[in-house]
DOLUM-919761 format. One line per 3 residues: their letters; for each residue y, x, z of N, C-alpha, C, O. Coordinates in steps of 0.2 Angstrom, whole numbers, plus 5000, padded with zeros to 4 digits. Example, Ala and Ser with C-alpha at 12.3 -4.5 7.8 and 13.67 -1.06 7.14 Angstrom:
BEGIN
as> 4972:5066:5039:4978:5062:5039:4984:5066:5039:4983:5071:5042 | 4989:5064:5035:4995:5068:5036:5000:5064:5039:5006:5067:5040 $
***
This chain:
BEGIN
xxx> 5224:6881:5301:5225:6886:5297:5231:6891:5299:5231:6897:5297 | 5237:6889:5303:5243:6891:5302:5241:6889:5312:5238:6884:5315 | 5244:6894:5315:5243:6891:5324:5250:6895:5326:5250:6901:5325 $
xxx> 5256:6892:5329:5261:6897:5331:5260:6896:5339:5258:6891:5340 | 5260:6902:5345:5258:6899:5352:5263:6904:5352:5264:6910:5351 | 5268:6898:5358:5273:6902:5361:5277:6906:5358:5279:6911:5362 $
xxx> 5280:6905:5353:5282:6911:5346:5290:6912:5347:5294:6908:5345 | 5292:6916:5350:5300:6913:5350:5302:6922:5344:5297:6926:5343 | 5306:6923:5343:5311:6928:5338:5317:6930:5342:5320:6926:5345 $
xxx> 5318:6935:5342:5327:6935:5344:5327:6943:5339:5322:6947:5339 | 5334:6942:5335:5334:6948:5332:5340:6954:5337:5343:6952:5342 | 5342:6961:5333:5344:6964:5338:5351:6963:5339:5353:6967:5343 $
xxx> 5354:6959:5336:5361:6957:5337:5361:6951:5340:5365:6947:5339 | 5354:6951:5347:5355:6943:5351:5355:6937:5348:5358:6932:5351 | 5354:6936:5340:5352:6928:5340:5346:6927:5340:5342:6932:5339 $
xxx> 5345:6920:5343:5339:6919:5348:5335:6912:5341:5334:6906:5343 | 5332:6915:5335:5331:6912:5329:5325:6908:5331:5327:6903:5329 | 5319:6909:5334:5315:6904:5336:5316:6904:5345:5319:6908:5348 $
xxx> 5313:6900:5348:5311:6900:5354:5306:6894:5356:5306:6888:5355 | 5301:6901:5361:5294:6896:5364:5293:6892:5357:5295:6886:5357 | 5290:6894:5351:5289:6888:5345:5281:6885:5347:5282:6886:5353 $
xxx> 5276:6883:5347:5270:6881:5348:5268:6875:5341:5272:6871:5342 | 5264:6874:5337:5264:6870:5334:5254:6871:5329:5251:6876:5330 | 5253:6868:5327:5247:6869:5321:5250:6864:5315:5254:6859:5315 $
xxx> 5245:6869:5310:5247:6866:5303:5241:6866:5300:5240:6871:5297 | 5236:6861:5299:5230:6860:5297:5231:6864:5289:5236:6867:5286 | 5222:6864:5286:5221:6865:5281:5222:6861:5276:5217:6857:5276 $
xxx> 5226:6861:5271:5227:6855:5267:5232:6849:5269:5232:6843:5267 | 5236:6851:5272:5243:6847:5274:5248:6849:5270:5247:6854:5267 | 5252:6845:5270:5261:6845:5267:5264:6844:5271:5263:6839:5274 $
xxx> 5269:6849:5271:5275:6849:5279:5280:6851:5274:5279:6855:5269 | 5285:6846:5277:5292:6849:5276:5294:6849:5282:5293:6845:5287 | 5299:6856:5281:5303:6860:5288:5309:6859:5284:5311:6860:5279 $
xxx> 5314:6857:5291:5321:6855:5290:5325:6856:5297:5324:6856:5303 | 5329:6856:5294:5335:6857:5300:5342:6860:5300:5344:6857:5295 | 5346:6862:5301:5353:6863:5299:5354:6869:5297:5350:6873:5298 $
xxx> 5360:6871:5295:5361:6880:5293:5358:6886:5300:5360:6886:5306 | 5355:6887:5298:5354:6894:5304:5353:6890:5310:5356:6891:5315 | 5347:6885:5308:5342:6882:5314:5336:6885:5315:5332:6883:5319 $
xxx> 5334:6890:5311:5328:6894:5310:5322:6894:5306:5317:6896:5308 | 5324:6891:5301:5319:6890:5297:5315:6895:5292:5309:6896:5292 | 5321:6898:5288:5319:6906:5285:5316:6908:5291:5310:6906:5290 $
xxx> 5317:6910:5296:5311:6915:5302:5307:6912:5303:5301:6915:5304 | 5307:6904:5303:5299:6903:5303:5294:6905:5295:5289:6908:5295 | 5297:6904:5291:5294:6906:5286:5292:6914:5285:5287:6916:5283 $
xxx> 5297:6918:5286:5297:6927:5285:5293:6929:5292:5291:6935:5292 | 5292:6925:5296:5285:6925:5304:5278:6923:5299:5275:6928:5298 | 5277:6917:5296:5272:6917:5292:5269:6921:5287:5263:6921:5286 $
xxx> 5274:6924:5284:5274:6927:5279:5271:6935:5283:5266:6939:5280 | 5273:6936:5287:5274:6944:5293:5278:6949:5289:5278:6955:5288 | 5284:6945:5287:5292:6949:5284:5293:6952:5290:5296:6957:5291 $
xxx> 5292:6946:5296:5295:6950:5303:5290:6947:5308:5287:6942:5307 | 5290:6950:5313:5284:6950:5317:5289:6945:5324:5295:6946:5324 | 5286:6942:5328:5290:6939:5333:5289:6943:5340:5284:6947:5341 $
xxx> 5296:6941:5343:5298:6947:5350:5291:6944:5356:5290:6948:5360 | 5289:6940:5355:5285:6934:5360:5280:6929:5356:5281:6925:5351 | 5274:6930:5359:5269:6924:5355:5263:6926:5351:5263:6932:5350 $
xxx> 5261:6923:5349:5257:6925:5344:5256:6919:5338:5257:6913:5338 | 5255:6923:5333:5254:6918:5327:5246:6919:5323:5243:6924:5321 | 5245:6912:5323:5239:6915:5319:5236:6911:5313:5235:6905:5314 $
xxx> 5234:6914:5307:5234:6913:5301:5226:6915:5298:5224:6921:5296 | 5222:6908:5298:5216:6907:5294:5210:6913:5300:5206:6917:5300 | 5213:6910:5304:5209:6912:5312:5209:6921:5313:5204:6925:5316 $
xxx> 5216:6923:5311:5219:6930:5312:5224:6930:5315:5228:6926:5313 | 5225:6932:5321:5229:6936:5325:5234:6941:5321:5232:6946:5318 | 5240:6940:5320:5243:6944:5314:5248:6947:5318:5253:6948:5316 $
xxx> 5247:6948:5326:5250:6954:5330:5244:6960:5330:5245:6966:5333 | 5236:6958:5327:5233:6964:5328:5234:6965:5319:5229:6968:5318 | 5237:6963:5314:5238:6965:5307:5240:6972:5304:5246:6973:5304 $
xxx> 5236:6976:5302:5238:6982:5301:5243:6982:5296:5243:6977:5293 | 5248:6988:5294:5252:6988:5289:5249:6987:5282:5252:6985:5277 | 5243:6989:5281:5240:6991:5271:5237:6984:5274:5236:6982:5269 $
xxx> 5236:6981:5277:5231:6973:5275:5235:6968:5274:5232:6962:5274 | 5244:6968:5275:5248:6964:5275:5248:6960:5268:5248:6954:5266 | 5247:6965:5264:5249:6963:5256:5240:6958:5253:5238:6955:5248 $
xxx> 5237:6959:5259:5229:6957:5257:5229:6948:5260:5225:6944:5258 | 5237:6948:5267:5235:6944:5269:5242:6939:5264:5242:6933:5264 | 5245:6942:5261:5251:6937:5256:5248:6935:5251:5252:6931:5248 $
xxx> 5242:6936:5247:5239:6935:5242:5235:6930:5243:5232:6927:5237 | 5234:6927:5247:5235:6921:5250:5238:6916:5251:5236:6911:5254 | 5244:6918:5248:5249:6914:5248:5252:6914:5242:5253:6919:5240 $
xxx> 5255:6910:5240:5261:6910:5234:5267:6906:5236:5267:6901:5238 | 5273:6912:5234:5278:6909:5236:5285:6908:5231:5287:6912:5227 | 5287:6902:5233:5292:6901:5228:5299:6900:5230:5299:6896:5234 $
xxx> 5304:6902:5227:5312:6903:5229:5314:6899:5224:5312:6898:5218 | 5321:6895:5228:5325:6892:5225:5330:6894:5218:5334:6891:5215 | 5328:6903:5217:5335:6906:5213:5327:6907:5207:5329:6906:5202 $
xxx> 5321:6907:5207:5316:6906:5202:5312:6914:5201:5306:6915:5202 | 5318:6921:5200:5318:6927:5202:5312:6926:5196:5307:6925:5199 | 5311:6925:5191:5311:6927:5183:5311:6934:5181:5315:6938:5183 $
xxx> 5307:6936:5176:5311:6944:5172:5312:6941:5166:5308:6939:5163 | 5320:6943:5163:5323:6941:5159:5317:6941:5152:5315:6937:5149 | 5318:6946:5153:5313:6952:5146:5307:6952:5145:5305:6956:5141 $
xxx> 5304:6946:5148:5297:6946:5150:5295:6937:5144:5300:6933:5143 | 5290:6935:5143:5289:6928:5140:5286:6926:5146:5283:6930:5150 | 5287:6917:5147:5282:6913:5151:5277:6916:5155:5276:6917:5161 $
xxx> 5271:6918:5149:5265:6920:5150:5265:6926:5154:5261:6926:5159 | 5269:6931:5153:5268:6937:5153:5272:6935:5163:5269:6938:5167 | 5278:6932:5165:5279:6931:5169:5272:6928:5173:5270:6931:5179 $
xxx> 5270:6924:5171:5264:6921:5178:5260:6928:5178:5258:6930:5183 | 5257:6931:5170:5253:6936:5171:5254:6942:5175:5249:6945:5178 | 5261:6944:5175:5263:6947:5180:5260:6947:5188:5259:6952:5191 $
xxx> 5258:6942:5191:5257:6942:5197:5249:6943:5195:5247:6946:5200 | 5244:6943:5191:5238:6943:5191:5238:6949:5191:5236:6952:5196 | 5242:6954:5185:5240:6961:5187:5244:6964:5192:5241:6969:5194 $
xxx> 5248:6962:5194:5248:6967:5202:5244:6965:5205:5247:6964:5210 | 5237:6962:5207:5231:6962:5211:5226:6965:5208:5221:6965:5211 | 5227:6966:5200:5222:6970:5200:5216:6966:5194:5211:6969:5193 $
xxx> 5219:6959:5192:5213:6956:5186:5214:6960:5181:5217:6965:5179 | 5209:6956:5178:5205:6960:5171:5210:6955:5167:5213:6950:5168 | 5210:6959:5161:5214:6955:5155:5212:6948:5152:5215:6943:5150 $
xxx> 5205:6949:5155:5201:6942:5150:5201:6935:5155:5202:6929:5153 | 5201:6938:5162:5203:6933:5166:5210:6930:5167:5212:6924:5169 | 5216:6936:5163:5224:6935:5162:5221:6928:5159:5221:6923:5162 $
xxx> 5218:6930:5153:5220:6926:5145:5219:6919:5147:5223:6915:5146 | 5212:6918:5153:5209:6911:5153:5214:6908:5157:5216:6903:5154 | 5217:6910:5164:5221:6907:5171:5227:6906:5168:5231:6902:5170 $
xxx> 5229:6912:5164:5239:6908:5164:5238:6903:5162:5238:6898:5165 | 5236:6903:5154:5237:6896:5149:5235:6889:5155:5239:6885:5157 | 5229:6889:5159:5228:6883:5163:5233:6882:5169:5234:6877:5171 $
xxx> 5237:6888:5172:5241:6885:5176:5246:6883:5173:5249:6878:5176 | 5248:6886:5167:5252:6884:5165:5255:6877:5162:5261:6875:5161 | 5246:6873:5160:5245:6868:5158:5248:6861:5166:5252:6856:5166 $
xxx> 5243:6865:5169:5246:6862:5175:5253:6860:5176:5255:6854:5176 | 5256:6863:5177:5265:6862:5180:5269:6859:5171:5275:6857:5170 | 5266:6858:5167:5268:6856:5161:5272:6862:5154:5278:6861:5152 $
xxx> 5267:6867:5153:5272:6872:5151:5268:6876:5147:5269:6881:5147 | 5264:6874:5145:5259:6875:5140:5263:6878:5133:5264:6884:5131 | 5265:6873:5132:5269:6875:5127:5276:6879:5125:5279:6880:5120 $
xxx> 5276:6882:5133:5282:6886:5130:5280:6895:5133:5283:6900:5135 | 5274:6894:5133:5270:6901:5134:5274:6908:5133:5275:6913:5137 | 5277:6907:5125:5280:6912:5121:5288:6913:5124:5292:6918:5124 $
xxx> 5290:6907:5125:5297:6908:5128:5299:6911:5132:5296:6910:5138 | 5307:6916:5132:5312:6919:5136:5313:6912:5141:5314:6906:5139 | 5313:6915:5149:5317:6914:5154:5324:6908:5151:5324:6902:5153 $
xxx> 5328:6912:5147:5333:6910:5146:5334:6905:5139:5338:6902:5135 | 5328:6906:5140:5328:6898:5132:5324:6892:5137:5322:6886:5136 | 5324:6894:5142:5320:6885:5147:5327:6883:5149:5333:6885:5147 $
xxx> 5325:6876:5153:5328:6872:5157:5328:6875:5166:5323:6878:5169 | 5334:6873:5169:5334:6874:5175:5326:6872:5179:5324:6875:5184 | 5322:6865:5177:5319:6864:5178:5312:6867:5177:5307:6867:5181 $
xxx> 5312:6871:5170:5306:6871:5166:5306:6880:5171:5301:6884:5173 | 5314:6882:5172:5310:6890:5175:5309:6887:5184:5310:6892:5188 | 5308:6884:5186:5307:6882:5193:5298:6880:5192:5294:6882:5196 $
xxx> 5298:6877:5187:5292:6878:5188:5285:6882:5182:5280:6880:5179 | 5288:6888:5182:5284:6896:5179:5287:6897:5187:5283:6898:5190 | 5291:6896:5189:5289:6898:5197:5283:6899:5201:5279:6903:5203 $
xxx> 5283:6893:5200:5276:6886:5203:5272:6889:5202:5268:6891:5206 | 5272:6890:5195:5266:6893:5190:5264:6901:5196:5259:6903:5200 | 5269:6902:5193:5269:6909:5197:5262:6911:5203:5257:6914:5202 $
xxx> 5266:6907:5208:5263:6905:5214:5257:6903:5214:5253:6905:5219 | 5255:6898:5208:5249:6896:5209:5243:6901:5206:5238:6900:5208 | 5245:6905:5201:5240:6909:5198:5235:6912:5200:5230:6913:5196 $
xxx> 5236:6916:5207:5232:6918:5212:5226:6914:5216:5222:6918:5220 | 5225:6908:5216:5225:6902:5218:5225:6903:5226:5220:6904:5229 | 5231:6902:5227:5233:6903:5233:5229:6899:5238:5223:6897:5235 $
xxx> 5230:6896:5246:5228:6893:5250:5235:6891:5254:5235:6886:5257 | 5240:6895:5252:5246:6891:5256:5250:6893:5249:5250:6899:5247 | 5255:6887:5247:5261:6889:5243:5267:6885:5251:5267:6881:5255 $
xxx> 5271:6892:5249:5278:6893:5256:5283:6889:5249:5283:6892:5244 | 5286:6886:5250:5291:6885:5246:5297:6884:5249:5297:6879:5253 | 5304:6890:5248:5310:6889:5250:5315:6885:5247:5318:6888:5242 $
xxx> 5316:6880:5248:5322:6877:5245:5319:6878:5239:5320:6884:5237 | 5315:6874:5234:5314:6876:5229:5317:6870:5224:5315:6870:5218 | 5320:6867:5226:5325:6861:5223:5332:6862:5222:5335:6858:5219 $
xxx> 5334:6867:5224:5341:6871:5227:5342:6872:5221:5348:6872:5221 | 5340:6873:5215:5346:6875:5210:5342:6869:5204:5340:6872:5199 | 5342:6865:5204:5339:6859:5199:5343:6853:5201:5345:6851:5206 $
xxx> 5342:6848:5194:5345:6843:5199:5342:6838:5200:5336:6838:5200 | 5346:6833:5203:5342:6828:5208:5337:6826:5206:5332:6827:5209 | 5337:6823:5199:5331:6819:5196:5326:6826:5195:5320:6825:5198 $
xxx> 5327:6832:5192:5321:6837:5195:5319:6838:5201:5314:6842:5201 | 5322:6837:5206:5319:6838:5212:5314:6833:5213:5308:6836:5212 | 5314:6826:5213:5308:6824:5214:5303:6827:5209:5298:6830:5212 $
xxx> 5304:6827:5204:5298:6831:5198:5295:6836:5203:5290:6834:5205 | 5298:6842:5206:5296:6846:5206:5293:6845:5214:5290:6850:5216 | 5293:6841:5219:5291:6840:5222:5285:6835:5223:5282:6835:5228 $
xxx> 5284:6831:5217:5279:6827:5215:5274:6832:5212:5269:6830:5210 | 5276:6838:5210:5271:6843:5207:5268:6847:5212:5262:6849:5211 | 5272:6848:5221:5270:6850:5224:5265:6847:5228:5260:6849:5230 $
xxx> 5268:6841:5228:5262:6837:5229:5255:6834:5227:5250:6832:5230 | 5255:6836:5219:5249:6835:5215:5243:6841:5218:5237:6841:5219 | 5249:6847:5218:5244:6854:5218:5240:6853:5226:5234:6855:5228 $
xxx> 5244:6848:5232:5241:6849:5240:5235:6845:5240:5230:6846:5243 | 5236:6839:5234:5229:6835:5235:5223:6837:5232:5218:6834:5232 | 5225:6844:5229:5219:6848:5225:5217:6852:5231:5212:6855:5229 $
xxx> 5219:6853:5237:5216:6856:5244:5221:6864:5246:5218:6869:5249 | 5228:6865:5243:5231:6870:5244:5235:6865:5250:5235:6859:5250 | 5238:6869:5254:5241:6869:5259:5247:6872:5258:5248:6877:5255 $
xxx> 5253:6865:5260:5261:6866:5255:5266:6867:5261:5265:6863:5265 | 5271:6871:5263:5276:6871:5267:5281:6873:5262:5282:6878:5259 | 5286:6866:5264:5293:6868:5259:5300:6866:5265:5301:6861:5269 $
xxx> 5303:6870:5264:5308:6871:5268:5314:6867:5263:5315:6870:5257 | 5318:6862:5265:5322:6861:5261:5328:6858:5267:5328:6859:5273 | 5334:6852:5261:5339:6850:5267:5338:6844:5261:5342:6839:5262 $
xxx> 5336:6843:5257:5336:6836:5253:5333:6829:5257:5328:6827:5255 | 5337:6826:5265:5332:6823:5267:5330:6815:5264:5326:6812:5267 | 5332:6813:5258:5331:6808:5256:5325:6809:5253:5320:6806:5255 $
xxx> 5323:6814:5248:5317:6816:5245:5312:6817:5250:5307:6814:5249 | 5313:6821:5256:5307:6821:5262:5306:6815:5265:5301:6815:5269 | 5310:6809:5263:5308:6805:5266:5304:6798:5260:5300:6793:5261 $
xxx> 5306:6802:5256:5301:6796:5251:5295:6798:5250:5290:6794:5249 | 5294:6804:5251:5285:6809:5250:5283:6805:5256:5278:6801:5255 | 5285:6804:5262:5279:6803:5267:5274:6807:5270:5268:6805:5270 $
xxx> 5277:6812:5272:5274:6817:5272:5276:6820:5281:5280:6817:5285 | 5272:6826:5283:5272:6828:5289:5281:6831:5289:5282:6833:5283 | 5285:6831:5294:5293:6833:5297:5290:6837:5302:5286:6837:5306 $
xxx> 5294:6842:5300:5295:6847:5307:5303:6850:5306:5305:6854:5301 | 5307:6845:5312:5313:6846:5313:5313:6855:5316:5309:6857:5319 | 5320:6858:5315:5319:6866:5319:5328:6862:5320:5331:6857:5316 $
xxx> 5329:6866:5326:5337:6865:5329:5339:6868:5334:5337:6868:5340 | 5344:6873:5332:5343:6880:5335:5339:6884:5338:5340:6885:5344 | 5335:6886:5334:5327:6890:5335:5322:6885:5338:5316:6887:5339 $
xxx> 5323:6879:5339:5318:6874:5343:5315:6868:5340:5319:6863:5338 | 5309:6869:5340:5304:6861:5336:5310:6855:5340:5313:6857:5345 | 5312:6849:5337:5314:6846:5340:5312:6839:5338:5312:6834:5340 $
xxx> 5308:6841:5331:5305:6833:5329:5298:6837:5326:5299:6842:5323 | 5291:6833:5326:5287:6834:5323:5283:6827:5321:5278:6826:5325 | 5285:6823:5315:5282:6818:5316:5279:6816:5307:5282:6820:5303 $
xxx> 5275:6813:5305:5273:6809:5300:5278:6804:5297:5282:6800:5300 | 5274:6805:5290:5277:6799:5285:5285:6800:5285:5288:6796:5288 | 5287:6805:5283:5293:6807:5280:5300:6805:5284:5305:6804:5281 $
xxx> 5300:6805:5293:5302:6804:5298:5307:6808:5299:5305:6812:5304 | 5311:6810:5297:5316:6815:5300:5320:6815:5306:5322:6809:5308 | 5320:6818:5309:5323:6818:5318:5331:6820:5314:5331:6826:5313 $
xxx> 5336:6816:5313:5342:6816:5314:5348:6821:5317:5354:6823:5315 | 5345:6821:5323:5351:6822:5328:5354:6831:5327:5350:6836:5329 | 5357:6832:5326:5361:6838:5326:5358:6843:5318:5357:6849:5317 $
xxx> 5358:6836:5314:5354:6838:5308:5361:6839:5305:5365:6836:5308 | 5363:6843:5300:5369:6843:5294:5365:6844:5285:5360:6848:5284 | 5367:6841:5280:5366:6843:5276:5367:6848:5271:5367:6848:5265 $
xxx> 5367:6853:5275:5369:6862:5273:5363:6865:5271:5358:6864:5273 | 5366:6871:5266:5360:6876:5266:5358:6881:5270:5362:6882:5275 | 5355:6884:5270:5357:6890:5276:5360:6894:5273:5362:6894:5267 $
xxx> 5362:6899:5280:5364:6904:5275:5362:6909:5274:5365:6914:5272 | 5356:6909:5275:5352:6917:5273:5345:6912:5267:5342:6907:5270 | 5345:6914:5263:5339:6911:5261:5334:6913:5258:5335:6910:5253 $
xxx> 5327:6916:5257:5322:6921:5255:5324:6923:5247:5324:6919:5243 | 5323:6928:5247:5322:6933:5240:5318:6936:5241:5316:6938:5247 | 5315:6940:5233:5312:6944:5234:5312:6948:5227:5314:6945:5222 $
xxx> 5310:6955:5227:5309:6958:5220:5302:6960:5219:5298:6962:5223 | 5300:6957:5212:5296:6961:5210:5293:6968:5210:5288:6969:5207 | 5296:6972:5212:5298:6980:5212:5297:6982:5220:5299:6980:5225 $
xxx> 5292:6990:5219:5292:6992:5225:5298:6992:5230:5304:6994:5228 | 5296:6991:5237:5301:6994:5242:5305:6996:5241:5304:7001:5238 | 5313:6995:5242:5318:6999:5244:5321:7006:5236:5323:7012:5236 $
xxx> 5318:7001:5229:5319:7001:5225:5322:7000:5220:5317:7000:5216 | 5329:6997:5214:5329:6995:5210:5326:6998:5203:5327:7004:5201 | 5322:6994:5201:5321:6994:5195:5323:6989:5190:5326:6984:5191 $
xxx> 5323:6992:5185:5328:6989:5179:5321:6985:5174:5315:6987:5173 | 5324:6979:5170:5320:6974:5168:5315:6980:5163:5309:6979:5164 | 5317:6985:5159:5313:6989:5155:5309:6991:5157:5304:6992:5153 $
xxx> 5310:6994:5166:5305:6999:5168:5298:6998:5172:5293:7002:5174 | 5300:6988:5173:5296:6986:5175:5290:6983:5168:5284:6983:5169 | 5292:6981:5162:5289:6981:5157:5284:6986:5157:5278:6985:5157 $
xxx> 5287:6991:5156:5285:6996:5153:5278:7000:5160:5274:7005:5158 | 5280:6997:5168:5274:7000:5172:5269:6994:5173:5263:6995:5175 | 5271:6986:5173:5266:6982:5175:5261:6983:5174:5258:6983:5179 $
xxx> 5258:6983:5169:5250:6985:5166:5248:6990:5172:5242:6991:5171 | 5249:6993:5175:5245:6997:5180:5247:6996:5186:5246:7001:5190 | 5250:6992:5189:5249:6989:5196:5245:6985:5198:5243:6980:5195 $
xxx> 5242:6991:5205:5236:6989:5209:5239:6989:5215:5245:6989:5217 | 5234:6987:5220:5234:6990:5227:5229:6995:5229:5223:6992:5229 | 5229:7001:5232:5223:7004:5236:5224:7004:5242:5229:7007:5245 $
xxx> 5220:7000:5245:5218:7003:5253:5223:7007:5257:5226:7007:5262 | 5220:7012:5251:5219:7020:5256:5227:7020:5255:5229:7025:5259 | 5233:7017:5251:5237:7023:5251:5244:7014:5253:5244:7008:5251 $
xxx> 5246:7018:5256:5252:7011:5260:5258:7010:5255:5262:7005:5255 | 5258:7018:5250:5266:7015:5247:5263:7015:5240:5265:7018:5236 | 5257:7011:5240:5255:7009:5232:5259:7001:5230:5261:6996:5233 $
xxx> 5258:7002:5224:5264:6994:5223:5261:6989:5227:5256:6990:5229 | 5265:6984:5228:5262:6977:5233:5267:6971:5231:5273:6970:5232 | 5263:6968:5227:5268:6961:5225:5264:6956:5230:5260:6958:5234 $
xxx> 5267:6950:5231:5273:6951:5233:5276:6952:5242:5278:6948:5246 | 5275:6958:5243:5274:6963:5249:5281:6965:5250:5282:6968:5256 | 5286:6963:5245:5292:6966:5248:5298:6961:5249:5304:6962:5247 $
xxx> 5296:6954:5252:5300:6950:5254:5307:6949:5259:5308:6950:5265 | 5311:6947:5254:5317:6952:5262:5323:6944:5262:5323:6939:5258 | 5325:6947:5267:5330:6941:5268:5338:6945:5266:5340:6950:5267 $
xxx> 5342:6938:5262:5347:6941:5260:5352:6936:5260:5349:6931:5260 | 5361:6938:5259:5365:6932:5259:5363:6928:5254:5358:6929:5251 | 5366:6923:5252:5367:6919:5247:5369:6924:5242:5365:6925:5238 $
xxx> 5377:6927:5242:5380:6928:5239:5378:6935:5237:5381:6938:5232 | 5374:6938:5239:5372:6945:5239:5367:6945:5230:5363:6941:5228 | 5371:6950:5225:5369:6949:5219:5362:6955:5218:5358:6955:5213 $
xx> 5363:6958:5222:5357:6964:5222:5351:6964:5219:5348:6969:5217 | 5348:6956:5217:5341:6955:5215:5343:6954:5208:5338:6952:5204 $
***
C-alpha cells in the first residue's frame, strides 16, 4: 500500500530529514514510527501525506507514483486518508456532530448520508451520546476522540496519526490506542507516530525506529530499537486548518460557508479539506 524506494529529503537550510529511506507498509498493518526529536518522523508522515515531495526516490501510494501526482488530484489522493493530531483542532462553535459532519461536507455528501454516517462513527469511538455537545463541555479524552471520529468518517484506507496521545493522560492513551487498534482489525491501515515507548510496546505491533533521517529498527511485536532513542517530542509537529490556503478564518465564517464546500477538478484554488496540512512550531498559536 505505502512503498518508500530510496527516499531521502533535505530541506533548503541543509537538513538532511530523511535519507536513502526504503521500506513497505502492507494493507492493513499497524506501525508505530518512533525516534527521537527531529529524527524525521513528521517528514516521513508530510512525504506521505505529499505536504512535501522528497529531493530523491520515489514514493508510492496504493500503486501510485506521487512524483507523477498532479496538483488538483492531491486533495483526491488525502481523502484517503484520515488524519489525526495530537492538539484535536476542533471548532469551538460547532457541536460533536456537526464537527465529524464537517469533513463529509467538504467532499461533497448529501445530507441524508451526513444524518446516517456521523451518529455510527460516532457510536464507534463511544460518543454517541454526546452528539449535541460543545468541544469545550468534553473531556481531554472525549475530544481526541471526535478526532478519531473525524478521521474515520470518510472511511478512510489509512488513518496517519501524529502523536495523538500527546495531550491525554496516560490512562487515555492506552484507550485511544486500543481504539486504533479496533478500527485496524476492521482492514484500515494505522500509522501512529508517537514517543510513548511503553504503550508501543504493549500493542505488539510493527516498530519503525527513524534516527537522524535513517530507518535504524524495523522490527515486530512492539520491539523498539533503543539506541540513540530519547523520550522527547519533536519539535515541529503537524497541524492543520480547516480553512482554505494561506487564510485565516474565524470560527463564524467557517459556520456560516461549510454547507457549500466542495471540490472541482477544474479549479485548484476550490476548498480542499484536509489539503492544507502545514508543519508548525509547537509553540506557534496561529491555528
Amino acid at each position: 500500500m505505502i512503498e518508500f524506494q530510496n527516499v531521502s529529503k533535505t530541506y533548503p537550510n541543509g537538513t538532511h530529514a530523511l535519507q536513502n529511506v526504503s521500506l513497505n507498509i502492507e494493507k492493513g498493518e499497524f506501525v508505530f514510527i518512533v525516534g527521537a526529536s527531529g529524527a524525521g518522523k513528521s517528514t516521513f508522515l508530510k512525504l506521505i501525506m505529499h505536504e512535501e515531495t522528497p529531493t530523491s526516490g520515489e514514493i508510492i501510494i496504493n500503486g501510485n507514483k506521487l512524483s507523477r501526482l498532479k496538483r488538483r488530484d492531491v486533495p483526491y489522493l488525502r481523502r484517503h486518508m484520515g488524519i489525526v493530531f495530537q492538539d484535536f483542532r476542533l471548532i469551538e462553535k460547532m457541536t460533536v456532530f456537526e464537527n465529524v459532519a464537517f469533513a463529509m461536507r467538504a467532499v461533497g455528501e448529501s445530507t441524508a448520508t451526513i444524518k446516517k454516517r456521523v451518529p455510527y462513527v460516532l457510536n464507534l469511538v463511544g460518543l454517541k451520546d454526546k452528539m449535541k455537545n460543545k468541544p469545550n463541555e468534553l473531556s481531554g479524552g472525549e475530544q481526541q476522540r471526535v478526532s478519531l471520529a473525524r478521521a474515520l468518517v470518510n472511511n478512510p484506507e489509512i488513518i496517519v496519526a501524529d502523536e495523538p496521545t500527546g495531550n491525554v493522560d496516560p490512562e487515555l492513551s492506552h484507550e485511544i490506542i486500543e481504539l486504533l487498534n479496533e478500527i485496524n482489525a476492521m482492514g484500515t491501515t494505522v500509522l501512529v507516530v508517537t514517543h510513548e515507548h511503553e504503550l508501543v510496546r504493549e500493542f505488539h505491533q510493527r516498530v519503525i525506529t527513524i534516527d537522524k533521517g535513517k530507518v535504524i529498527g524495523d522490527s515486530q511485536n512492539g520491539r523498539v530499537v533503543s539506541a540513540a532513542i530519547e523520550e522527547d517530542d519533536d519539535d515541529y509537529t503537524l497541524a492543520y486548518s480547516e480553512y482554505q490556503e494561506d487564510m485565516d478564518y474565524t470560527d463564524d465564517e467557517i459556520i456560516e460557508s461549510y454547507e457549500g464546500l466542495g471540490y472541482d477538478d477544474e479549479i485548484d484554488e476550490a476548498p480542499e479539506y484536509p489539503d492544507n496540512v502545514m508543519v508548525v512550531p509547537d509553540d506557534d498559536d496561529r491555528l
